[in-house]
N, CA, C, O and CB atoms as a CASP TS submission, in Angstrom:
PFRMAT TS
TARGET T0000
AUTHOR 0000-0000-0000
METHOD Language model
MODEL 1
PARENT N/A
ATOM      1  N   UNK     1       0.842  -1.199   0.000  1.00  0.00           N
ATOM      2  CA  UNK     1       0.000   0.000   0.000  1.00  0.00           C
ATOM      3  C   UNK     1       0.876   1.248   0.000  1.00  0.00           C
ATOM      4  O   UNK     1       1.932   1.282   0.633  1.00  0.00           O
ATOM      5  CB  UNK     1      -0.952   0.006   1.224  1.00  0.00           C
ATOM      6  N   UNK     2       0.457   2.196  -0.665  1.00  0.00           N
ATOM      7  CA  UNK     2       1.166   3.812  -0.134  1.00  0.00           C
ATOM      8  C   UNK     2       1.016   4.100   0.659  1.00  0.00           C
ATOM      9  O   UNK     2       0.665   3.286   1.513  1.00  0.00           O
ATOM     10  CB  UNK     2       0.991   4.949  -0.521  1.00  0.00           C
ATOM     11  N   UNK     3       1.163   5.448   0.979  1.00  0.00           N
ATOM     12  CA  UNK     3       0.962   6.335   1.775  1.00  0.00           C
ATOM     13  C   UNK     3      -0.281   6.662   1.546  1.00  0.00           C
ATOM     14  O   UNK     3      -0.935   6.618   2.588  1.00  0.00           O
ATOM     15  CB  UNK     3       1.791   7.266   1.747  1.00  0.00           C
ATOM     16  N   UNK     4      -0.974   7.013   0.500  1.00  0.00           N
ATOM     17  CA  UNK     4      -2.206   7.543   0.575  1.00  0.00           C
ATOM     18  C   UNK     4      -3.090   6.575   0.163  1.00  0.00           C
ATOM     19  O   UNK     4      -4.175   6.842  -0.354  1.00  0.00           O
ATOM     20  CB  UNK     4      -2.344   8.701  -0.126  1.00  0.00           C
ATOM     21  N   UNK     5      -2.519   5.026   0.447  1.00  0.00           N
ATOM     22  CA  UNK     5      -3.975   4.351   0.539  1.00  0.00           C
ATOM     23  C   UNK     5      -3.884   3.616   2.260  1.00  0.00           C
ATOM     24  O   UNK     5      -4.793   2.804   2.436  1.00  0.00           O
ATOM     25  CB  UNK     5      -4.214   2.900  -0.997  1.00  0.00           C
ATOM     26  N   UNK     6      -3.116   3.762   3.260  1.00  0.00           N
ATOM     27  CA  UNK     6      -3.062   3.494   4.471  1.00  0.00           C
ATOM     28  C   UNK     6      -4.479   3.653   4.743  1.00  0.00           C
ATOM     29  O   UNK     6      -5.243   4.396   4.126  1.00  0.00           O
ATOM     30  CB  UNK     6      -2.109   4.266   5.229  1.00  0.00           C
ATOM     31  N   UNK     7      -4.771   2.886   5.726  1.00  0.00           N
ATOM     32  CA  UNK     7      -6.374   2.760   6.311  1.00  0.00           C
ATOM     33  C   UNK     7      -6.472   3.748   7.001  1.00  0.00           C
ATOM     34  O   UNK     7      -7.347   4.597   6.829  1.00  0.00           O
ATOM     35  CB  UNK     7      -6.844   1.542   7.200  1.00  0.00           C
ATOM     36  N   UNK     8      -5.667   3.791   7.813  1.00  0.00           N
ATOM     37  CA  UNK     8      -6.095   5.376   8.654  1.00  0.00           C
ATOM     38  C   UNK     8      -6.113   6.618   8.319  1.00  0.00           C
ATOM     39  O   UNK     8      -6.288   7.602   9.039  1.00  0.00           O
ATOM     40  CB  UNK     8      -5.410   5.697   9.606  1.00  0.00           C
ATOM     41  N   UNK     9      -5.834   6.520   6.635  1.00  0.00           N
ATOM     42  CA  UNK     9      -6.288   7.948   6.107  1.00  0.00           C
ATOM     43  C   UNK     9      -8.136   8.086   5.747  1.00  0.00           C
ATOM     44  O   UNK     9      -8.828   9.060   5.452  1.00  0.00           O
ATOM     45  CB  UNK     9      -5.289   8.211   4.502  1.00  0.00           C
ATOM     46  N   UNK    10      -8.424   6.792   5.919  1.00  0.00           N
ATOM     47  CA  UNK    10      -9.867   6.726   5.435  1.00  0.00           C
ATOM     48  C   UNK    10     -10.563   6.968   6.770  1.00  0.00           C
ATOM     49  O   UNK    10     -11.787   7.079   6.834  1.00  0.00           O
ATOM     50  CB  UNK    10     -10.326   5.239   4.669  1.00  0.00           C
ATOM     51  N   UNK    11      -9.780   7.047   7.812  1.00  0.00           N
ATOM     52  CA  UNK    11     -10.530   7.360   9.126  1.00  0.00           C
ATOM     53  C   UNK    11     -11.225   9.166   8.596  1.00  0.00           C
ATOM     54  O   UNK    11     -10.603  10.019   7.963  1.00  0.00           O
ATOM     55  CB  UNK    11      -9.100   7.325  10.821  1.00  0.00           C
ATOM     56  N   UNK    12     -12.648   9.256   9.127  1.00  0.00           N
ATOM     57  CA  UNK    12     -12.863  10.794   8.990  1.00  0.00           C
ATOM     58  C   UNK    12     -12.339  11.350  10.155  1.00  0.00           C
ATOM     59  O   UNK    12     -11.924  10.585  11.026  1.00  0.00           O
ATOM     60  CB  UNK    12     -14.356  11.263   8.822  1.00  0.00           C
ATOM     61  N   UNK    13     -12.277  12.839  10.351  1.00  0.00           N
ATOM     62  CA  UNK    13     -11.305  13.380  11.438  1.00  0.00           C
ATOM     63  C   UNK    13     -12.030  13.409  12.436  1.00  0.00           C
ATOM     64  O   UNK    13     -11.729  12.739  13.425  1.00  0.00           O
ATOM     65  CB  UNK    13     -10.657  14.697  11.272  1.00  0.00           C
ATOM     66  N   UNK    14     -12.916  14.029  12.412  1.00  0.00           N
ATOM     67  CA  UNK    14     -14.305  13.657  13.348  1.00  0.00           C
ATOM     68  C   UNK    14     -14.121  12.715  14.569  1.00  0.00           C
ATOM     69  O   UNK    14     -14.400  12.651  15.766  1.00  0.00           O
ATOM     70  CB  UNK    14     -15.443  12.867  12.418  1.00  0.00           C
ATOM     71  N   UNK    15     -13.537  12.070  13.653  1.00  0.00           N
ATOM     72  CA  UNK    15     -13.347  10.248  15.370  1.00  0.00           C
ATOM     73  C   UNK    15     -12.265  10.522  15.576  1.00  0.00           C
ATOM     74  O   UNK    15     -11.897   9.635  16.346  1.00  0.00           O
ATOM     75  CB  UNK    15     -13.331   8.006  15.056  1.00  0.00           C
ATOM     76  N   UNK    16     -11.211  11.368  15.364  1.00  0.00           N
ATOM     77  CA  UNK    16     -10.160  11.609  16.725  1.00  0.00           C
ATOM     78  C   UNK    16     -10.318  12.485  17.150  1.00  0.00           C
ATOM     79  O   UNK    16      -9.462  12.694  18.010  1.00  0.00           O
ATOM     80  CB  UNK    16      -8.842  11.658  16.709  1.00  0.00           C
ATOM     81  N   UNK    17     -11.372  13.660  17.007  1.00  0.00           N
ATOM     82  CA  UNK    17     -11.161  14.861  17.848  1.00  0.00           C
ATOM     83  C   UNK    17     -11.403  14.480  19.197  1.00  0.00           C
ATOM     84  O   UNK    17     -11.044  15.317  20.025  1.00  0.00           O
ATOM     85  CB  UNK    17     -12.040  16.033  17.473  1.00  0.00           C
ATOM     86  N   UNK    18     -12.061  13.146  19.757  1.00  0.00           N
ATOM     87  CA  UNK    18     -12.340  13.020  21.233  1.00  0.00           C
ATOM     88  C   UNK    18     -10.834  13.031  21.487  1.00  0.00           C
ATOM     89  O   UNK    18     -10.833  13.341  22.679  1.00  0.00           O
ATOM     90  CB  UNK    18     -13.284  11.605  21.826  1.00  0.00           C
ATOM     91  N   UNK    19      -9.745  12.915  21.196  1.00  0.00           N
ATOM     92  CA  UNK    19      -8.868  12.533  21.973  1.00  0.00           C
ATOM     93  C   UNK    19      -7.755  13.366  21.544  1.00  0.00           C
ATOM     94  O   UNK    19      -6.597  13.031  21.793  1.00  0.00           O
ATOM     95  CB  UNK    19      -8.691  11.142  21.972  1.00  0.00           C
ATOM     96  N   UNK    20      -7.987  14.233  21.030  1.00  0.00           N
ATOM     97  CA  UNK    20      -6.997  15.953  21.230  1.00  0.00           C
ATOM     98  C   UNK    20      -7.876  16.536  22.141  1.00  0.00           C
ATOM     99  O   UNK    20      -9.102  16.649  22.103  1.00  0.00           O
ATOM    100  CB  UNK    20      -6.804  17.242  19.632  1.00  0.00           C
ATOM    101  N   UNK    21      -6.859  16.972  23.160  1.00  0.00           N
ATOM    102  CA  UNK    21      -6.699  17.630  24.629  1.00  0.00           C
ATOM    103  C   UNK    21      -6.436  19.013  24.364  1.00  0.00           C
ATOM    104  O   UNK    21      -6.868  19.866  25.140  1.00  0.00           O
ATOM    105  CB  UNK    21      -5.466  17.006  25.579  1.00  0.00           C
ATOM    106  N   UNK    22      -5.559  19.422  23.022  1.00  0.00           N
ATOM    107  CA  UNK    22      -5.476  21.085  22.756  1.00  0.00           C
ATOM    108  C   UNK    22      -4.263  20.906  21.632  1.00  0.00           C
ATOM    109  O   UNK    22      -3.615  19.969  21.166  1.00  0.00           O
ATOM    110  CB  UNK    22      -4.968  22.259  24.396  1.00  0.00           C
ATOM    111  N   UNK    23      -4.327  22.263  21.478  1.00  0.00           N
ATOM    112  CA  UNK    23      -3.552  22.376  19.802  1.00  0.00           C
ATOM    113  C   UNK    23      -3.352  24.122  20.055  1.00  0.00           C
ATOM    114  O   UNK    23      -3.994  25.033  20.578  1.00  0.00           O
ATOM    115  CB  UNK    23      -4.943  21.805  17.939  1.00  0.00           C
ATOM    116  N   UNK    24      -1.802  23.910  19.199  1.00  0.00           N
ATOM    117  CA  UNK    24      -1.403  25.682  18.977  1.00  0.00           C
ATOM    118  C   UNK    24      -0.424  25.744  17.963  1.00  0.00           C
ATOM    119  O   UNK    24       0.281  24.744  17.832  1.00  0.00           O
ATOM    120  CB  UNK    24      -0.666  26.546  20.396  1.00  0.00           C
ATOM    121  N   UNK    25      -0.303  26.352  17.493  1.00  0.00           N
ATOM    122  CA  UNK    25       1.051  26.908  16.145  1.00  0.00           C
ATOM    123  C   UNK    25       2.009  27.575  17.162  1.00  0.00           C
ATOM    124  O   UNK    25       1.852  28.338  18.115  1.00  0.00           O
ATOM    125  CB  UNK    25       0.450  28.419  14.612  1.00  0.00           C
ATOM    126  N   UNK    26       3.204  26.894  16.490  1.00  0.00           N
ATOM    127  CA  UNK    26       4.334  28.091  16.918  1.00  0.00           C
ATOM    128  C   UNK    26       5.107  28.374  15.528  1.00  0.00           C
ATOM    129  O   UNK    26       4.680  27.969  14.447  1.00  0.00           O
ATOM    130  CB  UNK    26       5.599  27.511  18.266  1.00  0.00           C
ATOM    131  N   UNK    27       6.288  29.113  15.688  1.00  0.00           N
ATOM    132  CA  UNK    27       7.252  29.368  14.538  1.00  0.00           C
ATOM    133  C   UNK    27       8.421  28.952  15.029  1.00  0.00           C
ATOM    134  O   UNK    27       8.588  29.167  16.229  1.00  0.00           O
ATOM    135  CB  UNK    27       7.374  30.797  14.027  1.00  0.00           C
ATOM    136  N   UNK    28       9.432  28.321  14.340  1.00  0.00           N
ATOM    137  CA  UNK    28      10.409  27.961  14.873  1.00  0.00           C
ATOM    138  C   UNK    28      11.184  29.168  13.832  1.00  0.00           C
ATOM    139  O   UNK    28      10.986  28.922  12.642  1.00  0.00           O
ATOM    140  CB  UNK    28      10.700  26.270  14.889  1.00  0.00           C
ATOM    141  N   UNK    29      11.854  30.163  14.040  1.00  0.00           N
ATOM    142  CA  UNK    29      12.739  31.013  13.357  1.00  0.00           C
ATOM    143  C   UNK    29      14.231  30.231  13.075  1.00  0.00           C
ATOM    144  O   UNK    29      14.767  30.443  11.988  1.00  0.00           O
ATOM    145  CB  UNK    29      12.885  32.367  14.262  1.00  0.00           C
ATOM    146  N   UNK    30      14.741  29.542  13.823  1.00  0.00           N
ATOM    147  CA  UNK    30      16.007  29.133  12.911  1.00  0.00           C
ATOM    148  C   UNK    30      15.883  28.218  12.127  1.00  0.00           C
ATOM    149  O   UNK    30      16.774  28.044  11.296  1.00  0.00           O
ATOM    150  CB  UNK    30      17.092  28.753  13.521  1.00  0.00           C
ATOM    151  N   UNK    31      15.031  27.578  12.153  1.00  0.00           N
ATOM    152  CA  UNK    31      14.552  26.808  10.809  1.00  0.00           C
ATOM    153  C   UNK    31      13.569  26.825   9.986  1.00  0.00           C
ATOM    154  O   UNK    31      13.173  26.049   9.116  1.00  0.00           O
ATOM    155  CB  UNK    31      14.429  25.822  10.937  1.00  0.00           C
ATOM    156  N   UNK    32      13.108  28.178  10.524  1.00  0.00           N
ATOM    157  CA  UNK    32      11.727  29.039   9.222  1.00  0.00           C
ATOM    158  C   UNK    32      10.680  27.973   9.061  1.00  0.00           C
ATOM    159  O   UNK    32       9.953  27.828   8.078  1.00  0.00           O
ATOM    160  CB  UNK    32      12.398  29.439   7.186  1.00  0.00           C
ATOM    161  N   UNK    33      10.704  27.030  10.482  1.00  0.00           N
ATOM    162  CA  UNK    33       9.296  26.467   9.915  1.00  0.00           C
ATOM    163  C   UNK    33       8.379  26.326  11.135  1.00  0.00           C
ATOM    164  O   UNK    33       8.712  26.283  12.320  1.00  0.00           O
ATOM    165  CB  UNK    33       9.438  24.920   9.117  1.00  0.00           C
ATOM    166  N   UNK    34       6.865  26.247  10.469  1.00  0.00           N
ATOM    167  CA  UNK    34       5.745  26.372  10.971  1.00  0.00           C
ATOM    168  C   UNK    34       5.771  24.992  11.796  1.00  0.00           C
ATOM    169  O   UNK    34       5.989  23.965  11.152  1.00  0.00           O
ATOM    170  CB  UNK    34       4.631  26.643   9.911  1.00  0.00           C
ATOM    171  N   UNK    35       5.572  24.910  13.118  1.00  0.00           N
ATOM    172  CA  UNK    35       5.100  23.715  13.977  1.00  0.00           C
ATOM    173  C   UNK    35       3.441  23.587  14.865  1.00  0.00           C
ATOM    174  O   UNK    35       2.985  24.337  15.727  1.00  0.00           O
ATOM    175  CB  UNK    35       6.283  23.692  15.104  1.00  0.00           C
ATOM    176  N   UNK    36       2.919  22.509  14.329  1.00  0.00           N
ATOM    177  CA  UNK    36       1.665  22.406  14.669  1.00  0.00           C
ATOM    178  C   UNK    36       1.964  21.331  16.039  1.00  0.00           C
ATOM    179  O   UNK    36       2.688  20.343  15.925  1.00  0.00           O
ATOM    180  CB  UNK    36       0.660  21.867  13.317  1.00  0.00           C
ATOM    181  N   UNK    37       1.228  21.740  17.418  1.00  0.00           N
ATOM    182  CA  UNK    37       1.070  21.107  18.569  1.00  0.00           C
ATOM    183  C   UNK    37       0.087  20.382  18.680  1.00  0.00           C
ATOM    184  O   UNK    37      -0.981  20.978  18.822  1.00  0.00           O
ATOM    185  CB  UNK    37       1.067  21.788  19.459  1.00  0.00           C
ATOM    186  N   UNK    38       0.058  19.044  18.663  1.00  0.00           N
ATOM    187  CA  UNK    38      -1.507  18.962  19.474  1.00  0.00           C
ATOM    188  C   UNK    38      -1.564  17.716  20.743  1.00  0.00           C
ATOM    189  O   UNK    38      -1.386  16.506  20.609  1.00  0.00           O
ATOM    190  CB  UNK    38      -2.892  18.459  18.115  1.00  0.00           C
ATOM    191  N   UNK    39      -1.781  18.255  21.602  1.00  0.00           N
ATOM    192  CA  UNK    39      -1.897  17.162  22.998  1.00  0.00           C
ATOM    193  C   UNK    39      -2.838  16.054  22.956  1.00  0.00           C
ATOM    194  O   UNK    39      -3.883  16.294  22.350  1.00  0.00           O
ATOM    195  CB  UNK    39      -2.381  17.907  24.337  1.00  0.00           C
ATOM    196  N   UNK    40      -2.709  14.932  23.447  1.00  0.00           N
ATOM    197  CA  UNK    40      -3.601  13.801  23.154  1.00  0.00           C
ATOM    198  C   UNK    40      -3.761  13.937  24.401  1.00  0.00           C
ATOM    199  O   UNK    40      -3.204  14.596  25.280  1.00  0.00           O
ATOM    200  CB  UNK    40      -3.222  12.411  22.490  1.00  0.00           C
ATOM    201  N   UNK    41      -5.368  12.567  24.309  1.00  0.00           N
ATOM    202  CA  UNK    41      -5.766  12.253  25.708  1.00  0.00           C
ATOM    203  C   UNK    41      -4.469  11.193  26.395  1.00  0.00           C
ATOM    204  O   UNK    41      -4.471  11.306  27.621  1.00  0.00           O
ATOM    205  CB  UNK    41      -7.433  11.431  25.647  1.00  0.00           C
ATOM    206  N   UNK    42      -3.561  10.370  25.970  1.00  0.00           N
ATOM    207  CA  UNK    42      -3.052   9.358  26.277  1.00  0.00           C
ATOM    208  C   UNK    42      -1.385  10.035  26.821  1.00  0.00           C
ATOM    209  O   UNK    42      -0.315   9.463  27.030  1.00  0.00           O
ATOM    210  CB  UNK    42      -3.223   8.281  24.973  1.00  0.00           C
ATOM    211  N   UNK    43      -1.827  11.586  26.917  1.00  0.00           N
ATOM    212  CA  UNK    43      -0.555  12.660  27.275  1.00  0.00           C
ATOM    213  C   UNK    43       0.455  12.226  26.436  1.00  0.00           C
ATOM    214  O   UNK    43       1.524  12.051  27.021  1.00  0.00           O
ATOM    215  CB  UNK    43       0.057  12.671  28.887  1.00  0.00           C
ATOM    216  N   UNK    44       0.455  11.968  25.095  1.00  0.00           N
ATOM    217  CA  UNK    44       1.245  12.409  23.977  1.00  0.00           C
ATOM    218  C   UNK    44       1.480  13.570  23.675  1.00  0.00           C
ATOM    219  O   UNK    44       1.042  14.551  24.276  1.00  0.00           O
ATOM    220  CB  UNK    44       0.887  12.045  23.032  1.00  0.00           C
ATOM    221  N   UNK    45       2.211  13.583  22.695  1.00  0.00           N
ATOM    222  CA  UNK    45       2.077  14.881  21.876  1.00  0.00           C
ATOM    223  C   UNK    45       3.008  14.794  20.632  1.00  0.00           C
ATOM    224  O   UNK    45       4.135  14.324  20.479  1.00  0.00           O
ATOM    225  CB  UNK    45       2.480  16.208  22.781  1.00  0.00           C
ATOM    226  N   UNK    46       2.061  15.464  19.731  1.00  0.00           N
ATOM    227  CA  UNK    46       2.358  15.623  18.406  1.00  0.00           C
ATOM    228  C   UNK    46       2.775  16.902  17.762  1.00  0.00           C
ATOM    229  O   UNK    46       1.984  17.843  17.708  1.00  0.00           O
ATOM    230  CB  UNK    46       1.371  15.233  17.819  1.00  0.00           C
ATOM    231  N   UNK    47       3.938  16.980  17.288  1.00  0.00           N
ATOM    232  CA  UNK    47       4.795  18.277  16.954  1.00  0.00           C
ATOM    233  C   UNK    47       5.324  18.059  15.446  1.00  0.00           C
ATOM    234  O   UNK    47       6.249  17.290  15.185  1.00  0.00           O
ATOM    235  CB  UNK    47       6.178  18.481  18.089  1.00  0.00           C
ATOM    236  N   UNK    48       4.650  18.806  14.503  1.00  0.00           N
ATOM    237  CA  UNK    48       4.974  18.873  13.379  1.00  0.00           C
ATOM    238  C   UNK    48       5.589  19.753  12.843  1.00  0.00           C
ATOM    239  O   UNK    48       5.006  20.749  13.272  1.00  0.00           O
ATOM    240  CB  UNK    48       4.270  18.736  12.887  1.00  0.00           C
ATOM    241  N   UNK    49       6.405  20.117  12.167  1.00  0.00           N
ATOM    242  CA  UNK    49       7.206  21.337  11.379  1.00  0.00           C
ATOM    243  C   UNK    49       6.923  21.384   9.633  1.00  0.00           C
ATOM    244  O   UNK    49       7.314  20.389   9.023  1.00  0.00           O
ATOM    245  CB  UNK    49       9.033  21.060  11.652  1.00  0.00           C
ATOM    246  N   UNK    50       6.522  22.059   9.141  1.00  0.00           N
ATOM    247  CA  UNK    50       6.084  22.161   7.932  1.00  0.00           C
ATOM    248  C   UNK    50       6.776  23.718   7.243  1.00  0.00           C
ATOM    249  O   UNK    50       7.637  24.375   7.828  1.00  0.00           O
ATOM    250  CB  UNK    50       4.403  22.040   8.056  1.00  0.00           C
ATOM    251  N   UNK    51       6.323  23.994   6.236  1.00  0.00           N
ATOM    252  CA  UNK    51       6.689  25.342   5.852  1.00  0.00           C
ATOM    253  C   UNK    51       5.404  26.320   5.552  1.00  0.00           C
ATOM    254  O   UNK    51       5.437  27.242   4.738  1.00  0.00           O
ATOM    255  CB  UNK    51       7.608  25.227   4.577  1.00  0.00           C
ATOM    256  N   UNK    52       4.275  25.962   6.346  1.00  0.00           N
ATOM    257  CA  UNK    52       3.273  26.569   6.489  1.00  0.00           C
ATOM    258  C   UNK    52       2.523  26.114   7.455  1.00  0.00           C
ATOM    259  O   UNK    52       2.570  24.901   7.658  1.00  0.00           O
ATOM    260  CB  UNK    52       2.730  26.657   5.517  1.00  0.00           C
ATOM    261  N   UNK    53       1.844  26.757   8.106  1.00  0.00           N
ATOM    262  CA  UNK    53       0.698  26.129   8.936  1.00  0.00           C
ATOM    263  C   UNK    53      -0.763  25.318   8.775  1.00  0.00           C
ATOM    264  O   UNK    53      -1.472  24.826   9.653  1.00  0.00           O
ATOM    265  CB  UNK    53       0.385  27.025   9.488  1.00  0.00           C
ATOM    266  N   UNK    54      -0.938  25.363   7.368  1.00  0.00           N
ATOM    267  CA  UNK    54      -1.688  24.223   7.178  1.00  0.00           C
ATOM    268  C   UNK    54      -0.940  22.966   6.644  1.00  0.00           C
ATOM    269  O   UNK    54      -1.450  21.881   6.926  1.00  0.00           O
ATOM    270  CB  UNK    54      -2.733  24.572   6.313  1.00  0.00           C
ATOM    271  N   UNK    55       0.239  22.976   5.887  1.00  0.00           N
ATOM    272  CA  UNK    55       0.608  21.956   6.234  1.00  0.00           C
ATOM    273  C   UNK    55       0.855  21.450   7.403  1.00  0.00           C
ATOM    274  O   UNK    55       0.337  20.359   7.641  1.00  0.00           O
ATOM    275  CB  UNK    55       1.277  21.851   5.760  1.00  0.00           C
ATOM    276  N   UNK    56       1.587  22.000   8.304  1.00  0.00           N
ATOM    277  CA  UNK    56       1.949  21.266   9.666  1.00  0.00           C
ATOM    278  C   UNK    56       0.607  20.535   9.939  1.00  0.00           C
ATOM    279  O   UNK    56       0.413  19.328   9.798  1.00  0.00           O
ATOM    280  CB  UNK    56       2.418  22.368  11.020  1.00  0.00           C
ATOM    281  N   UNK    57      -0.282  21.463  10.351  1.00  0.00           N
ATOM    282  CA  UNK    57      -1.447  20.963  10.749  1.00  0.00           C
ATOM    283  C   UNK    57      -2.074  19.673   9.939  1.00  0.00           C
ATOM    284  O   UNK    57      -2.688  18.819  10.580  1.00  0.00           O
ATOM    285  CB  UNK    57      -2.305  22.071  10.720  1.00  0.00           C
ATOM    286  N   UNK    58      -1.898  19.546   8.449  1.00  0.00           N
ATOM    287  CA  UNK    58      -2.530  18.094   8.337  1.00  0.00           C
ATOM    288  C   UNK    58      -1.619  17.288   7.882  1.00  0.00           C
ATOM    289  O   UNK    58      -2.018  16.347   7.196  1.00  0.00           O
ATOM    290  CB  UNK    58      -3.715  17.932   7.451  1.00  0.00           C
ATOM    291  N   UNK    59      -0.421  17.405   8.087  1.00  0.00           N
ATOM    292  CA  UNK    59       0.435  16.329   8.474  1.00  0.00           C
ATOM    293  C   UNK    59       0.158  15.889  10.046  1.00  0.00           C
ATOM    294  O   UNK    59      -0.062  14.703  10.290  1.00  0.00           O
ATOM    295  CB  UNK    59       1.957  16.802   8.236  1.00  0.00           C
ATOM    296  N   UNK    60       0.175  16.840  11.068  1.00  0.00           N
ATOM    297  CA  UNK    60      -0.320  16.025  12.492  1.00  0.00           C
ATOM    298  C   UNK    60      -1.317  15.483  12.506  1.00  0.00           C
ATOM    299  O   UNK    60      -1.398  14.690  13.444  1.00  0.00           O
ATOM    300  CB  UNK    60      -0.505  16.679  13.611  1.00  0.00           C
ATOM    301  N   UNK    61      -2.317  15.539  11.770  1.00  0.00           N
ATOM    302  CA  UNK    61      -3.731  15.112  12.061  1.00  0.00           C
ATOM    303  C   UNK    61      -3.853  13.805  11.312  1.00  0.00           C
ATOM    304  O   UNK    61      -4.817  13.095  11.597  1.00  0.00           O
ATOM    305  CB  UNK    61      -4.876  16.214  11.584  1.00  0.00           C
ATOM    306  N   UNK    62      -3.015  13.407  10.410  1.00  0.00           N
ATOM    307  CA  UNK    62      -2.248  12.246   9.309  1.00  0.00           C
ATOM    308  C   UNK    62      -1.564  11.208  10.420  1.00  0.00           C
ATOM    309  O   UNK    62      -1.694   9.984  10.417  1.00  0.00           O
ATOM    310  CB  UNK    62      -0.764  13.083   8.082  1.00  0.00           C
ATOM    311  N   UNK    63      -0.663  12.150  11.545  1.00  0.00           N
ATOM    312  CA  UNK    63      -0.490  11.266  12.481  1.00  0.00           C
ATOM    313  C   UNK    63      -0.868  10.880  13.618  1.00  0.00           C
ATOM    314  O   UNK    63      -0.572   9.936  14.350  1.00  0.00           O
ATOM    315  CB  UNK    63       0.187  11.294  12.632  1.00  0.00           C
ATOM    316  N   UNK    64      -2.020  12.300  13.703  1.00  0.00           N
ATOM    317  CA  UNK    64      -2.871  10.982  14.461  1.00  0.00           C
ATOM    318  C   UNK    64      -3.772  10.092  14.192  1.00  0.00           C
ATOM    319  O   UNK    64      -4.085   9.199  14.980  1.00  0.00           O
ATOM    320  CB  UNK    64      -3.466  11.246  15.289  1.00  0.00           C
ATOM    321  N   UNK    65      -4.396  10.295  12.773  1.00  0.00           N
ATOM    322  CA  UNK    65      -5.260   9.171  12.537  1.00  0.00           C
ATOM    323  C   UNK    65      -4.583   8.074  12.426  1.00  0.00           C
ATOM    324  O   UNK    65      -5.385   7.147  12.313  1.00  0.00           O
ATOM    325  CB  UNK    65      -6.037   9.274  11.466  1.00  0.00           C
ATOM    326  N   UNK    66      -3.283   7.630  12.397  1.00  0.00           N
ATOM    327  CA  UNK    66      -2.256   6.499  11.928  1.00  0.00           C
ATOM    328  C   UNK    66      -2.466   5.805  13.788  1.00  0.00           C
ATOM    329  O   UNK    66      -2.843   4.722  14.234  1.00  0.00           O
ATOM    330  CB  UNK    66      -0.144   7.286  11.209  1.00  0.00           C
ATOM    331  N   UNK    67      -2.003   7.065  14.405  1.00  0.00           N
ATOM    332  CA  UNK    67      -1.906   6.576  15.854  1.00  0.00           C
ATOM    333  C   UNK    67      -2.831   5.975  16.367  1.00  0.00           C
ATOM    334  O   UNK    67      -2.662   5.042  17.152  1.00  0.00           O
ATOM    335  CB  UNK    67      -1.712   7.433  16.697  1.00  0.00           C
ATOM    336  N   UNK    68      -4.446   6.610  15.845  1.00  0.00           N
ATOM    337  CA  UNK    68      -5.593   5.912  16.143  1.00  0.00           C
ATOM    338  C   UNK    68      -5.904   4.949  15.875  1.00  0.00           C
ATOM    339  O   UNK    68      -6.256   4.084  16.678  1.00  0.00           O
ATOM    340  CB  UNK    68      -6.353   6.269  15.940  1.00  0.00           C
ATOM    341  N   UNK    69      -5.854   4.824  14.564  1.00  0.00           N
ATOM    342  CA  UNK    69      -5.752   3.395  13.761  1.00  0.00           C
ATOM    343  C   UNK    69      -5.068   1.675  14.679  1.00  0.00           C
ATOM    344  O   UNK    69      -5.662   0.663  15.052  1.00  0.00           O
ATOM    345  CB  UNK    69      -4.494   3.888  12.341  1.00  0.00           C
ATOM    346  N   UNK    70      -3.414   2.149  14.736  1.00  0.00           N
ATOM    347  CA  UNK    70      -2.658   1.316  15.082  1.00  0.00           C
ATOM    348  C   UNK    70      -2.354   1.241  16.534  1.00  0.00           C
ATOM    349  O   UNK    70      -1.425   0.647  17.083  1.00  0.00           O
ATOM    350  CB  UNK    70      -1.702   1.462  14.378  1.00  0.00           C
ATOM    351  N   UNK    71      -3.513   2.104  17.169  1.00  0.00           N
ATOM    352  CA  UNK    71      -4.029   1.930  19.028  1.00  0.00           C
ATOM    353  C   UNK    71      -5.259   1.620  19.093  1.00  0.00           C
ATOM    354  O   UNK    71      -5.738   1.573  20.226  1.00  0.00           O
ATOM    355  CB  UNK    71      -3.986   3.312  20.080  1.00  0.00           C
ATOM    356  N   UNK    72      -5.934   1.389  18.208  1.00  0.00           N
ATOM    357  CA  UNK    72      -7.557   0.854  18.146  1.00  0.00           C
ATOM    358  C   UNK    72      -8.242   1.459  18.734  1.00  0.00           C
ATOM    359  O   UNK    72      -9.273   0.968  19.193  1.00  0.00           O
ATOM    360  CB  UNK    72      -7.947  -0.358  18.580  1.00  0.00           C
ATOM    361  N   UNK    73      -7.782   3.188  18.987  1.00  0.00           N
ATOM    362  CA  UNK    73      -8.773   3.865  19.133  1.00  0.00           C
ATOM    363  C   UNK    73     -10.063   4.149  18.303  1.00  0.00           C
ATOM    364  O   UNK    73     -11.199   4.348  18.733  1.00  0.00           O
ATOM    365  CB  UNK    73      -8.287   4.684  19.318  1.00  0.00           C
ATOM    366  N   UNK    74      -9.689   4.126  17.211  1.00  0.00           N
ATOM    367  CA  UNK    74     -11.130   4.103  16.313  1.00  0.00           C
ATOM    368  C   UNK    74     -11.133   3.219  15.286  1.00  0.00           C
ATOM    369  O   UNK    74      -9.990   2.913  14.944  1.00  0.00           O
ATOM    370  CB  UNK    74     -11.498   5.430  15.617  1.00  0.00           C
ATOM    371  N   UNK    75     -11.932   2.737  14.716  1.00  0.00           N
ATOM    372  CA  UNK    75     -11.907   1.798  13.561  1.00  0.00           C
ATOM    373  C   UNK    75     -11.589   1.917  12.202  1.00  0.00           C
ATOM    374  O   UNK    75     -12.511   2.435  11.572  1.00  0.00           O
ATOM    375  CB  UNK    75     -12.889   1.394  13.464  1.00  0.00           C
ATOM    376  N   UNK    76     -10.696   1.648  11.586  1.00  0.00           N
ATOM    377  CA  UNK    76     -10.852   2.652  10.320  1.00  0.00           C
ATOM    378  C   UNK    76      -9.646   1.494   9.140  1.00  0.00           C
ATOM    379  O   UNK    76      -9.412   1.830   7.979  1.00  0.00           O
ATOM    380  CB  UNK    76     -10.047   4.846  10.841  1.00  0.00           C
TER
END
C-alpha cells in the first residue's frame, strides 16, 4: 500500500477529535518552519514542522489518525 492508501487515512477526522486535549502553532525562526502542537488524551504529543501552517497541521492530524488506527482507538 502507499501512503495515501493506508487505512487510517480513510478514518474521517471527526473520530479523533475526542482525543486531542489542545492544539497551537508556533514558529520555529532558525529553521523558518511552521510547527503544529496537538496534545492527546493518552498525554502524547504531536509536533509537526512544515513550511506553512496548514501543512503542519494536516500532516499532524495524518499522524494521528495512523496513531488511532494502530491503538484501536477508532476503527478505520
Amino acid at each position: 500500500m502507499t501512503h495515501q492508501e493506508q487505512a487510517w487515512n480513510l478514518i474521517p477526522t471527526h473520530q479523533i477529535l475526542p482525543f486531542i486535549t489542545g492544539t497551537h502553532f508556533d514558529y520555529d525562526a532558525e529553521n523558518q518552519k511552521y510547527l503544529c502542537v496537538i496534545k492527546l488524551t493518552d498525554e502524547s504529543t504531536v509536533i509537526m514542522p512544515a513550511d506553512d501552517v496548514e501543512e503542519s497541521h494536516s500532516k499532524a492530524i495524518r499522524v494521528i489518525k495512523e496513531m488511532a488506527h494502530k491503538n484501536g482507538w477508532v476503527l478505520g
